[in-house]
N, CA, C and O atoms as a GROMACS GRO file, in nm:
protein
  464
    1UNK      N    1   0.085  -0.118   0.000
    1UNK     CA    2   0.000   0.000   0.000
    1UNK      C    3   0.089   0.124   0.000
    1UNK      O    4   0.166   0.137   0.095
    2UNK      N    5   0.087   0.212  -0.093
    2UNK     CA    6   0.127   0.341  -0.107
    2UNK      C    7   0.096   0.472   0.000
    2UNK      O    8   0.008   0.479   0.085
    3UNK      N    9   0.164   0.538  -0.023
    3UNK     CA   10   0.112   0.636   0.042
    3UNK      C   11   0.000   0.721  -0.019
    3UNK      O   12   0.004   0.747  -0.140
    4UNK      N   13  -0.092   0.761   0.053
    4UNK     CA   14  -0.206   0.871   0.035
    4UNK      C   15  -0.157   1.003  -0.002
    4UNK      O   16  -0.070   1.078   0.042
    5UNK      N   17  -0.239   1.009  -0.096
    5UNK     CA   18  -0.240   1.148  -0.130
    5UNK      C   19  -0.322   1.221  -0.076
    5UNK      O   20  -0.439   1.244  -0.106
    6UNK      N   21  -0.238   1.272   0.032
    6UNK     CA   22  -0.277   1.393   0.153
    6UNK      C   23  -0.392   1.506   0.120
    6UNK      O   24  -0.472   1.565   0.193
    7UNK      N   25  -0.371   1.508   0.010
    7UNK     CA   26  -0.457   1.665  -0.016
    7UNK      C   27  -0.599   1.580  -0.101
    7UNK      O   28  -0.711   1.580  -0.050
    8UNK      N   29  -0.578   1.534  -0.191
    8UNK     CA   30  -0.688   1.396  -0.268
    8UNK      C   31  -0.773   1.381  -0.132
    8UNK      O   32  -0.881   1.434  -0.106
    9UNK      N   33  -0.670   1.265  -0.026
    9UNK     CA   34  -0.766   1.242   0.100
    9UNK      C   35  -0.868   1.326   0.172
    9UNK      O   36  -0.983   1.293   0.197
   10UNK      N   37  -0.784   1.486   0.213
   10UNK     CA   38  -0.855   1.565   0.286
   10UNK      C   39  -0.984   1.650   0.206
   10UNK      O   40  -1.077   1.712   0.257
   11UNK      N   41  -0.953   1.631   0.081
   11UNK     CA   42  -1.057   1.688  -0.025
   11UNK      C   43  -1.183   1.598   0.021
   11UNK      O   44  -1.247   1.619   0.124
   12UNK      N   45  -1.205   1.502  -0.064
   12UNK     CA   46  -1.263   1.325  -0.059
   12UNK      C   47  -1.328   1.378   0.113
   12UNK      O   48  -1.433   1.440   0.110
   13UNK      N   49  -1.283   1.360   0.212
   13UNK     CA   50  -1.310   1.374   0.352
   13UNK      C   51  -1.394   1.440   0.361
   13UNK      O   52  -1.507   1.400   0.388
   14UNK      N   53  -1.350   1.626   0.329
   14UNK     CA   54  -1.446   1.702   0.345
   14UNK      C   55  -1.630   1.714   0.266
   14UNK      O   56  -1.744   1.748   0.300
   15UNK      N   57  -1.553   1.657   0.141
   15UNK     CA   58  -1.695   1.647   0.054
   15UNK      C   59  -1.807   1.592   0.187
   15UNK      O   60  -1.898   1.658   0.237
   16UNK      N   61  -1.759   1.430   0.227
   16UNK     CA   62  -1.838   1.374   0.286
   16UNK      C   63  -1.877   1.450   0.466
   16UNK      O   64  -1.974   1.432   0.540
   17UNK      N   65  -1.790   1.511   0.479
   17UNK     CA   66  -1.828   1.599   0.631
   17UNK      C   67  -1.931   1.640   0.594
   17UNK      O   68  -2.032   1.622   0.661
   18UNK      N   69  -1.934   1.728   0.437
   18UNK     CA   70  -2.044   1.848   0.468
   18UNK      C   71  -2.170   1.752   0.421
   18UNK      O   72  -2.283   1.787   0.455
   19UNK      N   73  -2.154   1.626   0.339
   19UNK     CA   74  -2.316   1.560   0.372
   19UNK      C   75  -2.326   1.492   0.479
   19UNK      O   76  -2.401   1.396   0.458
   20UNK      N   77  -2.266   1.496   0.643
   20UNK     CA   78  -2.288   1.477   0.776
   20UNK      C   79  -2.316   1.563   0.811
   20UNK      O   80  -2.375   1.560   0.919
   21UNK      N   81  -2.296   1.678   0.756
   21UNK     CA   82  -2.350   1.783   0.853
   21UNK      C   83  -2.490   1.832   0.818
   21UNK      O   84  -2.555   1.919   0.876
   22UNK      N   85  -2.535   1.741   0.682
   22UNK     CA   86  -2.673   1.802   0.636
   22UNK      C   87  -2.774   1.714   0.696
   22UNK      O   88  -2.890   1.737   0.732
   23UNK      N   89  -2.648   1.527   0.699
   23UNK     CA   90  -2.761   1.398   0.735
   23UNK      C   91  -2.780   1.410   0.845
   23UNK      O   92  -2.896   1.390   0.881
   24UNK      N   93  -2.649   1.459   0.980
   24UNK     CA   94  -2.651   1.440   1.095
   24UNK      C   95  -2.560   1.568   1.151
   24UNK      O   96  -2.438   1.577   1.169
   25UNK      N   97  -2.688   1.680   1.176
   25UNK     CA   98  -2.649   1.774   1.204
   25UNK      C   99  -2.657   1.814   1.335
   25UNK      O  100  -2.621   1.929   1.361
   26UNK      N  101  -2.708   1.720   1.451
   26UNK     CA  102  -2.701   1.752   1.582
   26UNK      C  103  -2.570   1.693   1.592
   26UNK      O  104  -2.500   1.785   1.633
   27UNK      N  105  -2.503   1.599   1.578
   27UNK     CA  106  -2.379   1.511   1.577
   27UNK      C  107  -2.303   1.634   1.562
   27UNK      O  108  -2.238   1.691   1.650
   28UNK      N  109  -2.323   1.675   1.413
   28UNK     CA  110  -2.189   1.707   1.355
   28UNK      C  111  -2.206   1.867   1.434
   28UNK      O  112  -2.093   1.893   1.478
   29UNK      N  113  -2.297   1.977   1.466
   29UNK     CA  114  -2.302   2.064   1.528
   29UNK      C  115  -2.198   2.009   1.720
   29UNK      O  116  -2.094   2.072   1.744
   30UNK      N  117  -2.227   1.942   1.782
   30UNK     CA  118  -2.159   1.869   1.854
   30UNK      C  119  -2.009   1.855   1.868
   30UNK      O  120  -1.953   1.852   1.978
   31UNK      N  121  -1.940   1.844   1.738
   31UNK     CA  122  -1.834   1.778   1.757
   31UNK      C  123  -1.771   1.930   1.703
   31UNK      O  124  -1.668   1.970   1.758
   32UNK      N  125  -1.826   2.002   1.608
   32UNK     CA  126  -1.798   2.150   1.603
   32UNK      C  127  -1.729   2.202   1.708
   32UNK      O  128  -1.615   2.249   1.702
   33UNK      N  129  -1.827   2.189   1.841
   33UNK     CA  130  -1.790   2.324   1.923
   33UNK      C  131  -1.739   2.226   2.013
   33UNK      O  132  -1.723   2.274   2.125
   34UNK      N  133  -1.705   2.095   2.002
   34UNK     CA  134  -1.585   2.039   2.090
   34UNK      C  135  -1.446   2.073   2.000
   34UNK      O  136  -1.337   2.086   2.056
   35UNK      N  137  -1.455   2.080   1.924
   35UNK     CA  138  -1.367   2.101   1.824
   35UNK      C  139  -1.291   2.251   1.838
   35UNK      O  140  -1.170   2.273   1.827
   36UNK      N  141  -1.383   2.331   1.862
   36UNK     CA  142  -1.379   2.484   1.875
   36UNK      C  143  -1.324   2.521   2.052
   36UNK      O  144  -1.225   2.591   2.076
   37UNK      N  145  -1.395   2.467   2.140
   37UNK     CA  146  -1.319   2.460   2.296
   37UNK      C  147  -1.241   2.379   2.314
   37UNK      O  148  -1.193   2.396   2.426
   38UNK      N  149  -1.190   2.277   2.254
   38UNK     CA  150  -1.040   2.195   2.259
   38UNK      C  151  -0.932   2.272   2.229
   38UNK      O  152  -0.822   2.289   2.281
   39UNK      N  153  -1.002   2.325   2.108
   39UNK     CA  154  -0.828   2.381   2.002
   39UNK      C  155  -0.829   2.551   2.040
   39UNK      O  156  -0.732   2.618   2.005
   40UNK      N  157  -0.950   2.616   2.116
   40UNK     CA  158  -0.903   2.742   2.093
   40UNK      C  159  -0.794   2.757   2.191
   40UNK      O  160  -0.771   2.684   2.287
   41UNK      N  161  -0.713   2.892   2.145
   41UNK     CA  162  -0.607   2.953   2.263
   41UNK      C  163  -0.677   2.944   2.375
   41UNK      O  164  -0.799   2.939   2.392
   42UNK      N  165  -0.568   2.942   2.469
   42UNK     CA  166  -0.621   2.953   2.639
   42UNK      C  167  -0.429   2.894   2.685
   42UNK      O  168  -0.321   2.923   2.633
   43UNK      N  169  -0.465   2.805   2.802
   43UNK     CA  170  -0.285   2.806   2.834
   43UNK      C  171  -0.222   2.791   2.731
   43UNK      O  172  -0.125   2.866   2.720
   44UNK      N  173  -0.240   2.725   2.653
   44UNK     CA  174  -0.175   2.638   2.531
   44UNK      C  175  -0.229   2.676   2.445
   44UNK      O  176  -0.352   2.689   2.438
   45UNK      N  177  -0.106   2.720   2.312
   45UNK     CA  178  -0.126   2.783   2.222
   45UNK      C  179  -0.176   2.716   2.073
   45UNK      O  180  -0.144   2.598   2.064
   46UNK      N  181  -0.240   2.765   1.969
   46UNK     CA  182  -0.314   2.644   1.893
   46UNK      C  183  -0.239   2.551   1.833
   46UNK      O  184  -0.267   2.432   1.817
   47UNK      N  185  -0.107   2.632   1.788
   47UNK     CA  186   0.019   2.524   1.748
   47UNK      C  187   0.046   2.410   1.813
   47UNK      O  188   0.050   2.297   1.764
   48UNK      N  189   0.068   2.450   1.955
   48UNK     CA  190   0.060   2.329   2.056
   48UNK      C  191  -0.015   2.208   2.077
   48UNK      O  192   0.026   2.092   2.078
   49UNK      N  193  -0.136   2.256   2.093
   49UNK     CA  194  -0.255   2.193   2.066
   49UNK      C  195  -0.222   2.094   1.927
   49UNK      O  196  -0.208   1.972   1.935
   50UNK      N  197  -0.216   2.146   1.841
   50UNK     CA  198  -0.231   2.079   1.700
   50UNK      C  199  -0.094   2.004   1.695
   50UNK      O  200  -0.110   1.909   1.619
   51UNK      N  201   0.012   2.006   1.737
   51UNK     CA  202   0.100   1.957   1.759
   51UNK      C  203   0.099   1.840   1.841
   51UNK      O  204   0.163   1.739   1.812
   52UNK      N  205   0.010   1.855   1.967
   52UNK     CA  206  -0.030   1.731   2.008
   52UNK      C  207  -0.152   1.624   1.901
   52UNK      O  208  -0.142   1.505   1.874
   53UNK      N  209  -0.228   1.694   1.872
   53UNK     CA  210  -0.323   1.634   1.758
   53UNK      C  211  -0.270   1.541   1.711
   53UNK      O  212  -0.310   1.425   1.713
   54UNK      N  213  -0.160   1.589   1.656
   54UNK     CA  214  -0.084   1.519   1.505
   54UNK      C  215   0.007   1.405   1.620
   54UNK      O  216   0.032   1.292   1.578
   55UNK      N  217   0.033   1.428   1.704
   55UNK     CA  218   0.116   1.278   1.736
   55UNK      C  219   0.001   1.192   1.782
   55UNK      O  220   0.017   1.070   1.779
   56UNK      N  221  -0.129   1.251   1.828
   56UNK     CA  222  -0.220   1.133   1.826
   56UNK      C  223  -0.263   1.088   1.697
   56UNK      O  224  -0.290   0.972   1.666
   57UNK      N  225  -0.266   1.190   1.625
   57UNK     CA  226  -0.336   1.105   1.513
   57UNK      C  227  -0.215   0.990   1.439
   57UNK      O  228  -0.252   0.889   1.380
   58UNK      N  229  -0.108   1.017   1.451
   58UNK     CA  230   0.024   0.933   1.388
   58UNK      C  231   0.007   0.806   1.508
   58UNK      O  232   0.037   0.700   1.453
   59UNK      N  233  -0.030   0.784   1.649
   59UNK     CA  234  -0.045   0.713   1.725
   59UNK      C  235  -0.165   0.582   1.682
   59UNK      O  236  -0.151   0.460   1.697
   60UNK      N  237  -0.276   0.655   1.629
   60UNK     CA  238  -0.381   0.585   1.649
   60UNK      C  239  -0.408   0.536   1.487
   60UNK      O  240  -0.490   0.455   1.444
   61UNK      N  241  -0.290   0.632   1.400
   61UNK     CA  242  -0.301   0.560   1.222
   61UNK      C  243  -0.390   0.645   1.175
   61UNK      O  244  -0.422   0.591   1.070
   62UNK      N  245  -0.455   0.750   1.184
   62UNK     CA  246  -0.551   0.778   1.135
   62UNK      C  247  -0.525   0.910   0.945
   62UNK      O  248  -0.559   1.027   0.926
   63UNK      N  249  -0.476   0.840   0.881
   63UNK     CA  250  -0.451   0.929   0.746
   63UNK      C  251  -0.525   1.047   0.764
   63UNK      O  252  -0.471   1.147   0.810
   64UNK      N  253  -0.674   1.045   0.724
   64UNK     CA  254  -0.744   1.189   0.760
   64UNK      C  255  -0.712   1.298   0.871
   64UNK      O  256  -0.732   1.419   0.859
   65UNK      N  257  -0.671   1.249   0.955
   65UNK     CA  258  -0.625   1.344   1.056
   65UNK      C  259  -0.486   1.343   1.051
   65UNK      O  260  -0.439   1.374   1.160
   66UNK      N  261  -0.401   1.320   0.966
   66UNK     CA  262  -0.272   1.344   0.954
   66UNK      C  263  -0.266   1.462   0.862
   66UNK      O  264  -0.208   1.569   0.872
   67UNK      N  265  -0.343   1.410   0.769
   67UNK     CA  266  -0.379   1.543   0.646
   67UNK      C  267  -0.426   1.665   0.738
   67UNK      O  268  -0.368   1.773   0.737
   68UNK      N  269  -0.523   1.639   0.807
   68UNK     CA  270  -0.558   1.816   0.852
   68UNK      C  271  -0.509   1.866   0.941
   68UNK      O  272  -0.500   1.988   0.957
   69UNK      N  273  -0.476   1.798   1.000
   69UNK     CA  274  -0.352   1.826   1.113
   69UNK      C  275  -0.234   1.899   1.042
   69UNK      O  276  -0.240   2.020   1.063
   70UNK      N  277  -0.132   1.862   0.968
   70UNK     CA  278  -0.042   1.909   0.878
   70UNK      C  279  -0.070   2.026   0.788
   70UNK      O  280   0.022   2.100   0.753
   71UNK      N  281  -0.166   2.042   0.758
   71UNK     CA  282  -0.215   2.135   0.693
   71UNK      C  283  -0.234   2.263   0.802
   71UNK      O  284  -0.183   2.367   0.761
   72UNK      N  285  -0.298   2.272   0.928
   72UNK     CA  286  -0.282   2.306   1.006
   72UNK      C  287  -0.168   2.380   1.089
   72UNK      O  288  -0.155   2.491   1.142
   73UNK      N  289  -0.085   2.258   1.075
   73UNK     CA  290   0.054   2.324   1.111
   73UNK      C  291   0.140   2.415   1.055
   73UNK      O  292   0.222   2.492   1.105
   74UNK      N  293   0.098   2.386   0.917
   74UNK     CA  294   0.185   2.430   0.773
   74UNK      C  295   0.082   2.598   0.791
   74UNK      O  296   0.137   2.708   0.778
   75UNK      N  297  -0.021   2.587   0.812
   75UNK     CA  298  -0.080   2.717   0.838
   75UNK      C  299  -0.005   2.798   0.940
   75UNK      O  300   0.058   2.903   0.929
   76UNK      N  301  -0.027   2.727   1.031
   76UNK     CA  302   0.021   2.811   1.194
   76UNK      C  303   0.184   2.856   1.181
   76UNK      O  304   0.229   2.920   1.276
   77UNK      N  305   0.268   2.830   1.077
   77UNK     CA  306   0.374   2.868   1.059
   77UNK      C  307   0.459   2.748   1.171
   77UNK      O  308   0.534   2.776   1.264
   78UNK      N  309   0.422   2.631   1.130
   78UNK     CA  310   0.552   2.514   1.206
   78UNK      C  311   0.643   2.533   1.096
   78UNK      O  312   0.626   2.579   0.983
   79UNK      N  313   0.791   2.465   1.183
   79UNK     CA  314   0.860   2.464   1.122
   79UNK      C  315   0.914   2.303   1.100
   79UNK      O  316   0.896   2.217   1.186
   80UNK      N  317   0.982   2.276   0.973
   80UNK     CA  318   1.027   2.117   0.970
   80UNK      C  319   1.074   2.054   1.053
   80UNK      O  320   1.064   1.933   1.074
   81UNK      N  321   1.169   2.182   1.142
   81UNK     CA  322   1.244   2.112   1.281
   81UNK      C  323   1.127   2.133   1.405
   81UNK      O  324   1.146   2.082   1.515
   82UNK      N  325   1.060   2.177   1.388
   82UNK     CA  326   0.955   2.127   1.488
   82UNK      C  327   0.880   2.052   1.510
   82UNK      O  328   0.843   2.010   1.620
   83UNK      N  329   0.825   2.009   1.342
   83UNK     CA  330   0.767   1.902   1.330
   83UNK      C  331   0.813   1.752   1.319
   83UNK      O  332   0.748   1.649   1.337
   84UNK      N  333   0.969   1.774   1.278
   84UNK     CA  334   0.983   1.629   1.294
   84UNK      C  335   1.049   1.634   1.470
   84UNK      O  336   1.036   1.523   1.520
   85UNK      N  337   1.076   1.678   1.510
   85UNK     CA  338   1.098   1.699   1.643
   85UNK      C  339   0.970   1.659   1.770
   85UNK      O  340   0.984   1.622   1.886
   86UNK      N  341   0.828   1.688   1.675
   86UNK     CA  342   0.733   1.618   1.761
   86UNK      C  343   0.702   1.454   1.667
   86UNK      O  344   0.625   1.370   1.715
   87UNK      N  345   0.753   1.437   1.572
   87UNK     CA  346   0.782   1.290   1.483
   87UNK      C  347   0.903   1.228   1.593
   87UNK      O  348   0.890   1.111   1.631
   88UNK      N  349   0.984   1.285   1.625
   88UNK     CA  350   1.059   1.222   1.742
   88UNK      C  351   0.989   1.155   1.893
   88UNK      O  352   0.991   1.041   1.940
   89UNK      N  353   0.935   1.274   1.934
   89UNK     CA  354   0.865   1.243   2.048
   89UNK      C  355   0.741   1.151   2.016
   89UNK      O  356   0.740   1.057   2.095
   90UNK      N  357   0.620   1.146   1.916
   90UNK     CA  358   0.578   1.048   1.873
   90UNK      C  359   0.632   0.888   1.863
   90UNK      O  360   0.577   0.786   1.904
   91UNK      N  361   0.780   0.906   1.784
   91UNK     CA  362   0.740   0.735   1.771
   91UNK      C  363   0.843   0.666   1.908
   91UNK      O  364   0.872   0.550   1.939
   92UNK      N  365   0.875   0.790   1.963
   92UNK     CA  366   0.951   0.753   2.148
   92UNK      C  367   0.799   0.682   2.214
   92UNK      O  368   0.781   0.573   2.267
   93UNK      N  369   0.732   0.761   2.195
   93UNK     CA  370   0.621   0.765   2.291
   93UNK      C  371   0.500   0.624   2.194
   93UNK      O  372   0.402   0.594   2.262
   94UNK      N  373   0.505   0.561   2.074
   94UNK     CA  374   0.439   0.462   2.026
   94UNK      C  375   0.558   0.350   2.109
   94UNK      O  376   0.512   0.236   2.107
   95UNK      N  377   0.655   0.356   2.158
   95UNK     CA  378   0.733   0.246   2.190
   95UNK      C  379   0.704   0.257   2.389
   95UNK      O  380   0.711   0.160   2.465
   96UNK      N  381   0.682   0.363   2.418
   96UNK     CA  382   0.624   0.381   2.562
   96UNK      C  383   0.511   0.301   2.665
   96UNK      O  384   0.519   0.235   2.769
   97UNK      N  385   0.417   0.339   2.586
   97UNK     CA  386   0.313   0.294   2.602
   97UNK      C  387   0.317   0.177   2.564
   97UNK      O  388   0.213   0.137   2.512
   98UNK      N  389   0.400   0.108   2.571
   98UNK     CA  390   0.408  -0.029   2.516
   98UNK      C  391   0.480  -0.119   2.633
   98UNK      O  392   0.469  -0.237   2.666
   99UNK      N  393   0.540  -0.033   2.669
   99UNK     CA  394   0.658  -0.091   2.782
   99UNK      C  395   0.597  -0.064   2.901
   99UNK      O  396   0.644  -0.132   2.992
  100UNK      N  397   0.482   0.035   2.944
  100UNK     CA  398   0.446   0.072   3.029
  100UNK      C  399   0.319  -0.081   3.093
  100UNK      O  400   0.310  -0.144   3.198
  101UNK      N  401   0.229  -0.081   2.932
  101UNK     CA  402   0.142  -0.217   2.961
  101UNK      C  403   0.215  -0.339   2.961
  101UNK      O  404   0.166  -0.449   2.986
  102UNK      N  405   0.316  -0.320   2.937
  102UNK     CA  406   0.422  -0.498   2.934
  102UNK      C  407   0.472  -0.492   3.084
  102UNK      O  408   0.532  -0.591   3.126
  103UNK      N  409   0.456  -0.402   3.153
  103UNK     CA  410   0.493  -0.422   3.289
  103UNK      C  411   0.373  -0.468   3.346
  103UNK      O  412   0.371  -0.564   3.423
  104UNK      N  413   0.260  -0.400   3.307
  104UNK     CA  414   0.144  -0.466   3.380
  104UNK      C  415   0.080  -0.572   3.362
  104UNK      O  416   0.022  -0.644   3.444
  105UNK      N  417   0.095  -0.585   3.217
  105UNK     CA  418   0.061  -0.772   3.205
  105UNK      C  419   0.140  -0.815   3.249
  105UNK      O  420   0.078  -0.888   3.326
  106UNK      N  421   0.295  -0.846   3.280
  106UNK     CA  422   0.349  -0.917   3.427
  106UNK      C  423   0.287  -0.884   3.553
  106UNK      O  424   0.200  -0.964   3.587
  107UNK      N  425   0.311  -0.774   3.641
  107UNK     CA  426   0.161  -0.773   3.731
  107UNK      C  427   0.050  -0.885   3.708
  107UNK      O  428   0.016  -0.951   3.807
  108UNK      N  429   0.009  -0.905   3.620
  108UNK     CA  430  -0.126  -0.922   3.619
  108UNK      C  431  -0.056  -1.099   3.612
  108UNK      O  432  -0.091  -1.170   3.706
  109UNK      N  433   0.015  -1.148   3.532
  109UNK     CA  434   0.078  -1.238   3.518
  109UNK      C  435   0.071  -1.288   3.667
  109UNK      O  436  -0.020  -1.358   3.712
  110UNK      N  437   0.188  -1.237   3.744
  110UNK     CA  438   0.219  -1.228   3.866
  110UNK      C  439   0.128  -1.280   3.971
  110UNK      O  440   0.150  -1.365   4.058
  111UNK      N  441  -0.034  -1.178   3.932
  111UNK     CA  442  -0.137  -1.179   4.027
  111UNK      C  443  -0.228  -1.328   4.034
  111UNK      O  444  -0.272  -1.382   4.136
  112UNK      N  445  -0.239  -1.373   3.899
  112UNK     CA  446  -0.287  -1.455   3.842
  112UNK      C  447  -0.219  -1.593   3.918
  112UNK      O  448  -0.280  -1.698   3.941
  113UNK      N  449  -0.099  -1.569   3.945
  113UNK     CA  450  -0.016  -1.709   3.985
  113UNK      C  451   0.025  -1.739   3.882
  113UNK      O  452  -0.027  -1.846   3.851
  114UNK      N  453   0.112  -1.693   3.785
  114UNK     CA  454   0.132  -1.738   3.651
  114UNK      C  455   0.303  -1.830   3.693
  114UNK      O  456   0.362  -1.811   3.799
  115UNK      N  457   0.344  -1.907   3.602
  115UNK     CA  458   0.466  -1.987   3.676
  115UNK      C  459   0.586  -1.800   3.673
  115UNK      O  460   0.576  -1.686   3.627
  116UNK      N  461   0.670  -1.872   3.742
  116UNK     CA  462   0.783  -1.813   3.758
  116UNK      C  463   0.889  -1.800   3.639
  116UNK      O  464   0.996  -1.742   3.657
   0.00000   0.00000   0.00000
């Protein structure tokens, strides 16, 4: 499988948002203004914010939200060394959370009476 074409994808995406927002417009009104009090300024600035976005969305695989996320960033004036700099802390942190539950399934191992 190739890579996506980022901008193709986020095009394609949006078409179908705006017939959710015509089919299912209490939903999509909903996720608007979570959308709108997540990301606006307040401690943390929107770059920030969206900066975290994008290592979840690279966390959880999600192409569409890699596209608008990036696009995003590329707006807010990121820079390459910032962004791959949170591409650093991302795939630190996909190997984290990994080591963190491999301790607890021993725990749990452990709890279970599992052999020695």
């Amino acid at each position: 499988m190739g890579t996506p074409s980022y901008p193709d994808l986020t095009a394609a995406i949006s078409k179908q948002i705006g017939t959710l927002r015509k089919d299912i417009p209490g939903t999509m009104t909903g996720f608007s203004q979570m959308s709108k009090d997540a990301c606006g300024e307040s401690v943390l600035d929107e770059k920030t914010k969206e900066l975290i976005a994008m290592g979840i969305a690279i966390a959880l695989r999600c192409d569409g939200c890699i596209g608008f996320h990036t696009k995003a960033l590329i707006r807010l004036g990121t820079t390459r060394q910032e962004f791959e700099e949170m591409l650093a802390v991302t795939i630190y942190m996909g190997g984290g959370p990994s080591l963190m539950y491999a301790a607890q399934a021993l725990d749990a191992w452990e709890q279970f009476g599992g052999p020695s």
